[in-house]
GUSEZA-660766 format. One record per residue (C-alpha): residue number from 1; residue in three letters; x negated, y, z. Coordinates in pm, 1 decimal, padded with zeros to 6 digits. Layout:
NODE   num   residu         c1         c2         c3
NODE   NUM      ALA          X          Y          Z
...
***
This chain:
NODE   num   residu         c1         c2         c3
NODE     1      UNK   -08074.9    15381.5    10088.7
NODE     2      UNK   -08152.5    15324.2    09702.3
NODE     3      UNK   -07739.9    15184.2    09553.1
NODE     4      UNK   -07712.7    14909.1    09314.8
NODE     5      UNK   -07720.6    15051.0    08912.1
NODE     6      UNK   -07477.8    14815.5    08810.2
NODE     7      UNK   -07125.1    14813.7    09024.6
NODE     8      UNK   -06956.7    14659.2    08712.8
NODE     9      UNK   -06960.6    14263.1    08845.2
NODE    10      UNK   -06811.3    14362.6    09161.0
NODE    11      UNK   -06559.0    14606.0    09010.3
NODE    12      UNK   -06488.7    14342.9    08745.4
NODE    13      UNK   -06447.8    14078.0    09083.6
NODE    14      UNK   -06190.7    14283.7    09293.7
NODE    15      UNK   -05988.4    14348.9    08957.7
NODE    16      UNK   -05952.7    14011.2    08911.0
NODE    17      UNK   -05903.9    13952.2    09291.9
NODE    18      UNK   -05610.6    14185.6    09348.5
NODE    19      UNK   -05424.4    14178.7    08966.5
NODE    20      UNK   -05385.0    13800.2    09073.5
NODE    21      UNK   -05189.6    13905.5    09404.4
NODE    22      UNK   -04964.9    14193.2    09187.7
NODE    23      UNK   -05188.1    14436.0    09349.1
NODE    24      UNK   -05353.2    14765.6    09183.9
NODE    25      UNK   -05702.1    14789.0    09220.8
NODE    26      UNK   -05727.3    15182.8    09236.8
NODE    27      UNK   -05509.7    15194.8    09546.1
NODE    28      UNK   -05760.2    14958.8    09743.7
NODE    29      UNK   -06059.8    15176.0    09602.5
NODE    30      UNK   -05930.9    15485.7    09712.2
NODE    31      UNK   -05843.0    15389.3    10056.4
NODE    32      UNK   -06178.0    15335.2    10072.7
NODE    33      UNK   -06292.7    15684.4    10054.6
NODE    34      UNK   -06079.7    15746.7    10410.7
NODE    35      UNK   -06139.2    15483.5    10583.0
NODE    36      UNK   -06372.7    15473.4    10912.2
NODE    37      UNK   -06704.2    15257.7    10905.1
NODE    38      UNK   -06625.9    14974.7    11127.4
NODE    39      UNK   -06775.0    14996.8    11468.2
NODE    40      UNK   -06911.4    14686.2    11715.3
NODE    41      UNK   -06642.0    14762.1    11984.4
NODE    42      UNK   -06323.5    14831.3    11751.6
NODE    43      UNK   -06407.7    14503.3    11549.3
NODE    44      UNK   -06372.0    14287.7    11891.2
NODE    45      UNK   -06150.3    14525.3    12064.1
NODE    46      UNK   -06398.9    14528.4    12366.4
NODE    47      UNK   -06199.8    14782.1    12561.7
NODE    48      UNK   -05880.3    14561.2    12518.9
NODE    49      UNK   -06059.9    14247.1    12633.1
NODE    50      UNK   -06224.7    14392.5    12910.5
NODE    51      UNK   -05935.5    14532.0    13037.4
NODE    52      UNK   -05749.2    14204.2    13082.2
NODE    53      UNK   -05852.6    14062.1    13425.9
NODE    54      UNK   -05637.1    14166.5    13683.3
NODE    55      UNK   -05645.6    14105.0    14025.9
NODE    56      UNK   -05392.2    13972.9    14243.0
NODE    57      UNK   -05607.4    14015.1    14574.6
NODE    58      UNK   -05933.2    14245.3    14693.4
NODE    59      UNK   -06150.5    13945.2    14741.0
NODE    60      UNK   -06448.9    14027.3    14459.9
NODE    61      UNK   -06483.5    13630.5    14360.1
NODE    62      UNK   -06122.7    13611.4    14204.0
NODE    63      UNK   -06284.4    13806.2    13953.5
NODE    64      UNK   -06519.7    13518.5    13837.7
NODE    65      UNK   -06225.5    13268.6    13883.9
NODE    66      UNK   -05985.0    13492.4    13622.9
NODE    67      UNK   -06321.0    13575.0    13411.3
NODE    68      UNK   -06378.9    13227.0    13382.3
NODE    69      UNK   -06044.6    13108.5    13254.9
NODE    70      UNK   -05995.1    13334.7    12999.8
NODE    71      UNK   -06327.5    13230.2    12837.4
NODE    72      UNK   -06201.6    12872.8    12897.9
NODE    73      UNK   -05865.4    12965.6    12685.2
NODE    74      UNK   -06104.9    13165.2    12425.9
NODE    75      UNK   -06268.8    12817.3    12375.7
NODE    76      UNK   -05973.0    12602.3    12320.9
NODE    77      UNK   -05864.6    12846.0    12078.0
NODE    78      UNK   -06165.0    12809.4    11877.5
NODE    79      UNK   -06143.7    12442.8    11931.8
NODE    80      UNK   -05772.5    12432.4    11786.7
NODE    81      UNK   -05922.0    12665.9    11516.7
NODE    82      UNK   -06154.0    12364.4    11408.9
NODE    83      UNK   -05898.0    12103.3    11471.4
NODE    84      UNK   -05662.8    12238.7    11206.3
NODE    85      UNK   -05939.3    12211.7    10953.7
NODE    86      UNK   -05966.7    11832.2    10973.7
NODE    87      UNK   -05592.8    11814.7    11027.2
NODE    88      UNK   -05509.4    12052.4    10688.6
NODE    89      UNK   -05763.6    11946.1    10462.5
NODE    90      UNK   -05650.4    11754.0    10157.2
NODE    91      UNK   -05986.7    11661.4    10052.2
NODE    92      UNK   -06139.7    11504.8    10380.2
NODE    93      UNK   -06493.2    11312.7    10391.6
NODE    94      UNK   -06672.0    11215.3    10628.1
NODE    95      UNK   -06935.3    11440.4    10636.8
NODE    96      UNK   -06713.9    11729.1    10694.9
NODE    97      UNK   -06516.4    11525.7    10981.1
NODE    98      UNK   -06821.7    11466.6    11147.0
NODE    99      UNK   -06991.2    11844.1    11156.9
NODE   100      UNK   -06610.7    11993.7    11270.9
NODE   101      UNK   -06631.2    11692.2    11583.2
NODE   102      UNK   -06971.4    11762.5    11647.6
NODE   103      UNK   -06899.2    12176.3    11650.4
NODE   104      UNK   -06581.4    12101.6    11872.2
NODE   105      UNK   -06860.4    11886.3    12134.6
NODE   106      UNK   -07068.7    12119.9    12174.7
NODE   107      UNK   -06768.2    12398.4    12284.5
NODE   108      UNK   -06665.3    12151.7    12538.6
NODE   109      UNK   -07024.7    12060.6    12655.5
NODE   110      UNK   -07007.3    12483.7    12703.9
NODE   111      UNK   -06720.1    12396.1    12922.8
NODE   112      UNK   -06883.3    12155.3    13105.6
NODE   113      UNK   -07167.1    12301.4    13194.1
NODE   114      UNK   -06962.4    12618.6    13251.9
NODE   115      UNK   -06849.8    12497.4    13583.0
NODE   116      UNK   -07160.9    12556.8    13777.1
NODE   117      UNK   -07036.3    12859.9    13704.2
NODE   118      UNK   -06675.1    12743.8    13918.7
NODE   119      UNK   -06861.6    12519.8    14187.1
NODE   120      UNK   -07183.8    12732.5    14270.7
NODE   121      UNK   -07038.5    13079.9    14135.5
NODE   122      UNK   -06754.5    13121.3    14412.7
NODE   123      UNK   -06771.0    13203.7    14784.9
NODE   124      UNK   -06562.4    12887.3    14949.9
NODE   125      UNK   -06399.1    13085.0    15186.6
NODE   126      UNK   -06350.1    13363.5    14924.4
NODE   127      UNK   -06122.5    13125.1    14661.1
NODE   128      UNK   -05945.4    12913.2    14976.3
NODE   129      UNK   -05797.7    13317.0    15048.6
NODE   130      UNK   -05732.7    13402.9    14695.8
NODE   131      UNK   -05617.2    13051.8    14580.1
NODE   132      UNK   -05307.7    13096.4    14803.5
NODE   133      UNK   -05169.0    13368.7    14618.1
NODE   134      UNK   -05218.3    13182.8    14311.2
NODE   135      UNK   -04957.7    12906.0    14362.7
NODE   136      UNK   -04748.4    12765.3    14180.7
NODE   137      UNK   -04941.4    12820.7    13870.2
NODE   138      UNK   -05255.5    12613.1    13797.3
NODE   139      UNK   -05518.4    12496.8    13550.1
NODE   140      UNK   -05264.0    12224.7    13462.8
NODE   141      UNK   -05030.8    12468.1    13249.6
NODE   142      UNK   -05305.8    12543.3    12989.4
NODE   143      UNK   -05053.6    12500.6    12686.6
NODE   144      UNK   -05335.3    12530.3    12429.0
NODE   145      UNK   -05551.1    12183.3    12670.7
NODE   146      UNK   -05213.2    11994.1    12591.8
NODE   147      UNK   -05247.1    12095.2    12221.0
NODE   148      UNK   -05575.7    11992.3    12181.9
NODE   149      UNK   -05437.8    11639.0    12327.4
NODE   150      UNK   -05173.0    11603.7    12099.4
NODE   151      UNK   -05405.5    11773.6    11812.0
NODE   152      UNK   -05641.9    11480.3    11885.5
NODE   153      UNK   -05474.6    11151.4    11931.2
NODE   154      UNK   -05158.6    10951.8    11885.9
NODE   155      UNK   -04886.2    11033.3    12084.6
NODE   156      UNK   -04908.3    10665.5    12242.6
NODE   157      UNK   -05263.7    10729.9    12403.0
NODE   158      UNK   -05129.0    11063.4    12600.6
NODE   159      UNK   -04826.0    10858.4    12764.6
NODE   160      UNK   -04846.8    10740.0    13113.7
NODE   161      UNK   -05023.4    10372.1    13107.9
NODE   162      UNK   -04740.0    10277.3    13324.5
NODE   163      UNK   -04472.1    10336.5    13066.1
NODE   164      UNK   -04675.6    10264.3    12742.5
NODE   165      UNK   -04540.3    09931.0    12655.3
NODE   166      UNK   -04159.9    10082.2    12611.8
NODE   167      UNK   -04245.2    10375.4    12385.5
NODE   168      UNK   -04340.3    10304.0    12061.8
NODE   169      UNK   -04304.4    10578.3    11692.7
NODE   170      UNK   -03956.0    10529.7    11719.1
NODE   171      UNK   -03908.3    10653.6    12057.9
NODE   172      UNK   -03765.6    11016.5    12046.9
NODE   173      UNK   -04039.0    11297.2    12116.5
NODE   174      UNK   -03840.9    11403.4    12398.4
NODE   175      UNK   -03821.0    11047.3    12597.2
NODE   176      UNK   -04212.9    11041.1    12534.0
NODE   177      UNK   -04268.4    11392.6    12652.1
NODE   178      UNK   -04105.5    11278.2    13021.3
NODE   179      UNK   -04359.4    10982.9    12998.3
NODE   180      UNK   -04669.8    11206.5    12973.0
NODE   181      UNK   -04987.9    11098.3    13174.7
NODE   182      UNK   -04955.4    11448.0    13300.0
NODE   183      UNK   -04602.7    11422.6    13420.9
NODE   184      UNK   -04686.9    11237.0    13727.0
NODE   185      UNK   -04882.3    11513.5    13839.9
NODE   186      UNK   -04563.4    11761.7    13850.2
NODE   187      UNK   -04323.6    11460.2    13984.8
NODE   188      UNK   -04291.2    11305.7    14320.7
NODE   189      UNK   -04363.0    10971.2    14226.6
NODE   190      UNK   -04109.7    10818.9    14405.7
NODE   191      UNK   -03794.6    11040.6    14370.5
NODE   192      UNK   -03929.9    11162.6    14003.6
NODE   193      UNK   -03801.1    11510.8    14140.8
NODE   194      UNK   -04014.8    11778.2    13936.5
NODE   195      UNK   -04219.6    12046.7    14114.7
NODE   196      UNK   -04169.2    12438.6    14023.1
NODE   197      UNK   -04489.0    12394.9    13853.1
NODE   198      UNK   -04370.2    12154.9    13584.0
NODE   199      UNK   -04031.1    12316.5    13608.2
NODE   200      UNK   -04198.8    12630.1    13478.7
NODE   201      UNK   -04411.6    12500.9    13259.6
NODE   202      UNK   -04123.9    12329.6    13057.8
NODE   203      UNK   -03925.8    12664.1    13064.1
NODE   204      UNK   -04237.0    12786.0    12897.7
NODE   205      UNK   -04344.9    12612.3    12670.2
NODE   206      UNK   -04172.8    12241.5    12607.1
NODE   207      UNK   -03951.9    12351.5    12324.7
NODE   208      UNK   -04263.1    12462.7    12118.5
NODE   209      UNK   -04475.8    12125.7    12217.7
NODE   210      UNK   -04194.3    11874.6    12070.1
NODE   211      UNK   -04241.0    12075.6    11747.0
NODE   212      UNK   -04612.2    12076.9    11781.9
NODE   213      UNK   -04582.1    11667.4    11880.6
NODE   214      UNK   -04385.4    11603.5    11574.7
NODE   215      UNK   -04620.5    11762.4    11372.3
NODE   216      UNK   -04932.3    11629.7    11451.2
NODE   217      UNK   -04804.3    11265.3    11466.9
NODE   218      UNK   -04965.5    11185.6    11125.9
NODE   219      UNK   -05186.8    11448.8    11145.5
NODE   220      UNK   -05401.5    11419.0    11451.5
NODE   221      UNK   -05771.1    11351.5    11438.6
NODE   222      UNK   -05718.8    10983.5    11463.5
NODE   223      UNK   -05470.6    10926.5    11166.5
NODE   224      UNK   -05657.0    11155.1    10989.0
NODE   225      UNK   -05996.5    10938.0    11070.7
NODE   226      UNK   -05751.3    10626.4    10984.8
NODE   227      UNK   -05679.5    10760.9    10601.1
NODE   228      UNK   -06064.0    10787.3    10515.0
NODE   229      UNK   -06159.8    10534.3    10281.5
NODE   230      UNK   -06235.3    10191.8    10491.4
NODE   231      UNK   -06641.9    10309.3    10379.5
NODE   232      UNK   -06617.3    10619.7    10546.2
NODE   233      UNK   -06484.5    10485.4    10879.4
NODE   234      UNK   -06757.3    10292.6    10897.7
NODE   235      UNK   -07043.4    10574.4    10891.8
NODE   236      UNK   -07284.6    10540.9    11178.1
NODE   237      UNK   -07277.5    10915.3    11228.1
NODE   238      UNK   -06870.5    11002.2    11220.3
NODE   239      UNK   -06767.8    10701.9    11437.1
NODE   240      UNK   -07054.9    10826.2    11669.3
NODE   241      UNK   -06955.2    11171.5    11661.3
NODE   242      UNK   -06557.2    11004.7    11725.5
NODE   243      UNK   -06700.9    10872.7    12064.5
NODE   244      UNK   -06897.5    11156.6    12155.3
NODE   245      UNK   -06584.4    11390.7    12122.4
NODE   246      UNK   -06369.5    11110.8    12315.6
NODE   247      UNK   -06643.2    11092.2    12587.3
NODE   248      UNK   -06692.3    11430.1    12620.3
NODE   249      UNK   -06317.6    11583.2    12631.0
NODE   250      UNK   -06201.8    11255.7    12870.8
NODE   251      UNK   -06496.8    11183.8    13092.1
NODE   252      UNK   -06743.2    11418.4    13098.0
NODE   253      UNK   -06525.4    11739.2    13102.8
NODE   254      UNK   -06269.2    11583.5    13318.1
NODE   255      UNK   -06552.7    11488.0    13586.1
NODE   256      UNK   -06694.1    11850.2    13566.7
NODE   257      UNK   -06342.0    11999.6    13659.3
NODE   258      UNK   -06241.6    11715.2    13907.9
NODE   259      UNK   -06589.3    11768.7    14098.0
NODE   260      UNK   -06561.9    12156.6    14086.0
NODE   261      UNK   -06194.3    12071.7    14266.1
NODE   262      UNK   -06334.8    11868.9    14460.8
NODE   263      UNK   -06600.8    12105.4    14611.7
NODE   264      UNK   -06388.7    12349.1    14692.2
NODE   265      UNK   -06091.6    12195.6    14774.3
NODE   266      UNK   -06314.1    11971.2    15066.6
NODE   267      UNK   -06501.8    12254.7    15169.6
NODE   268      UNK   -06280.5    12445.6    15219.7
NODE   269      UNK   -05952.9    12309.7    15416.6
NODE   270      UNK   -05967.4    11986.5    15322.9
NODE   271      UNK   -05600.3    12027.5    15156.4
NODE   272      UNK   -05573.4    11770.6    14887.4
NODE   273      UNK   -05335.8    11960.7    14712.5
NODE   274      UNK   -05435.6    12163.8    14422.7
NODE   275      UNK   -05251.4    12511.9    14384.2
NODE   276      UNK   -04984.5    12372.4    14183.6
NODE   277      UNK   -04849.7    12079.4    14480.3
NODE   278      UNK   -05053.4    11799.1    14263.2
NODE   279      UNK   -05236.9    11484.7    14372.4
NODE   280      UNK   -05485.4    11593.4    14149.0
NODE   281      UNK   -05767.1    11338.8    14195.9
NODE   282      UNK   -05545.9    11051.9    14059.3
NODE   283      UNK   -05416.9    11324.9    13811.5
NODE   284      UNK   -05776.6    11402.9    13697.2
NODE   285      UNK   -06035.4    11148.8    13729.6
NODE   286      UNK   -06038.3    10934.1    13388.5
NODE   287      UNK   -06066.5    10558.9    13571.4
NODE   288      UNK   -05689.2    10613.8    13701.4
NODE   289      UNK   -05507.9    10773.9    13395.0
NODE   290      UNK   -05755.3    10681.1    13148.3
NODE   291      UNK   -05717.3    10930.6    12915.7
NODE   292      UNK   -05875.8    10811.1    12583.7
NODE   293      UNK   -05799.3    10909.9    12212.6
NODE   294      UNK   -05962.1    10651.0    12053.1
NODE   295      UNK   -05964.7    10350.8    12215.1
NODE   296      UNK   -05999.8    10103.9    11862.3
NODE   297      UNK   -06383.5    10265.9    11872.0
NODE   298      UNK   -06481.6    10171.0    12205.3
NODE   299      UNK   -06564.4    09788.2    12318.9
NODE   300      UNK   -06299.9    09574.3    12529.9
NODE   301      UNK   -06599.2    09639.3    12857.9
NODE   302      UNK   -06632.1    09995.6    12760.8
NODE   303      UNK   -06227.4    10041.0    12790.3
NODE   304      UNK   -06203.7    09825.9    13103.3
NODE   305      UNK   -06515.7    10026.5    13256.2
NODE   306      UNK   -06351.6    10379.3    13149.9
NODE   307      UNK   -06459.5    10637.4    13400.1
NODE   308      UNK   -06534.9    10384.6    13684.3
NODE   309      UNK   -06932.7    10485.6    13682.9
NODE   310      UNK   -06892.5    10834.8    13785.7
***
């Protein structure tokens, strides 16, 4: 392969790159004469990845189930990964808000069309064996799902409608936390008692979700939207991509999952529990917890309608 004549320009480059970090250029340029050309499966640690779905039974289908949720967690990740763009940059416009919503769509329409995948991928009496062994833990204790909630909205929109009217931005991030719309799916709703599953979950992770809470209340993708200039928050395409995202994540996504649940869960014993002890159709489907992040871009009949023609 013929080489370039001329190496100065690059040479000249990582001098200037690495004497502004303290760093001596030599010492980079000679580890380069032992270090290994970068191979395929090293670069994406194939052999680690492919070596992370265990089994808890024999059946052959649990594979697909633990498969499938790892790619689900792979995508919230990248999600998350756009997320913090918009909620970091100091020099927002529109035009970039709009292409990061429209990339973080299009990994959730993955997801939604993913669960053929869950409802036509699985032998029914296959999962009702394996499912068993799977309890307490559930879908519901994805920690990075509930960061991409708080990543999205105010804190307000992700609180249980029936308590929203006595928590306001002076009501402590713990006392919200309890009020969660997802709370009542890890409570008995008349004793309030939790269930292992939310007991767990908390033991897990709630420390680290009041910090992440408190610091995406002014930086979520709604306050962010809320700082553009009042000409930007009126462009056609980023209030269109705002709804799309909204849509998508609360509706569309939710009504893949709940009727994936639903087919297996009906099929197969009828049990209306999920693994984790929840009611989960009032948990999941959007026209009971209504589960939107911005409600100021959708019409009073649009809000009132929310998830009731699915």
């Amino acid at each position: 392969m013929p080489q370039p004549k001329d190496f100065d320009p690059i040479l000249n480059a990582l001098q200037h790159k690495y004497n502004a970090i303290g760093q001596n250029t030599h010492t980079y340029l000679e580890g380069l004469l032992y270090s290994k050309p970068l191979e395929y499966w090293d670069y994406i640690q194939t052999d680690a990845l492919l070596n992370l779905q265990i089994q808890r039974t024999t059946l052959p289908d649990e594979m697909v189930f633990i498969g499938y949720h790892q790619i689900n967690e792979l995508l919230f990740k990248m999600i998350l990964w756009e997320i913090s763009q918009v909620s970091e940059n100091t020099m927002l416009t529109a035009a970039f808000f709009e292409s990061k919503l429209m990339r973080i769509s299009r990994y959730f329409d993955m997801l939604t069309t993913s669960f053929n995948i869950m409802r036509e991928g699985m032998d029914v009496e296959q999962y009702m064996k394996f499912r068993s062994t799977l309890t307490p833990a559930s879908g519901f204790q994805s920690a990075q799902y509930r960061r991409i909630e708080f990543a999205s909205t105010e804190l307000i929109n992700l609180i249980d409608y029936r308590f929203r009217k006595d928590i306001d931005r002076n009501t402590s991030y713990t006392h919200a936390f309890e009020h969660l719309y997802w709370q009542a799916a890890g409570k008995d709703y008349h004793t309030g008692k939790k269930s292992i599953l939310l007991i767990n979950f908390e033991k897990r992770y709630k420390d680290e979700f009041l910090r992440f809470m408190e610091s995406h209340n002014t930086k979520n993708l709604w306050t962010r939207f809320k700082e553009l200039p009042e000409a930007d928050q009126m462009d056609e395409d980023l209030v269109k991509a705002m709804r799309h995202y909204d849509y998508t994540v609360n509706v569309t996504w939710v009504m893949a999952h709940y009727n994936a649940a639903k087919h297996y869960i009906e099929s197969g014993s009828g049990d209306a529990e999920a693994t984790g002890g929840s009611d989960w159709k009032k948990y999941m489907h959007p026209k009971y917890q209504r589960r939107i992040f911005f409600p100021e871009l959708w019409t009073e009949k649009e809000l009132k309608n929310w998830g009731t023609d699915l």
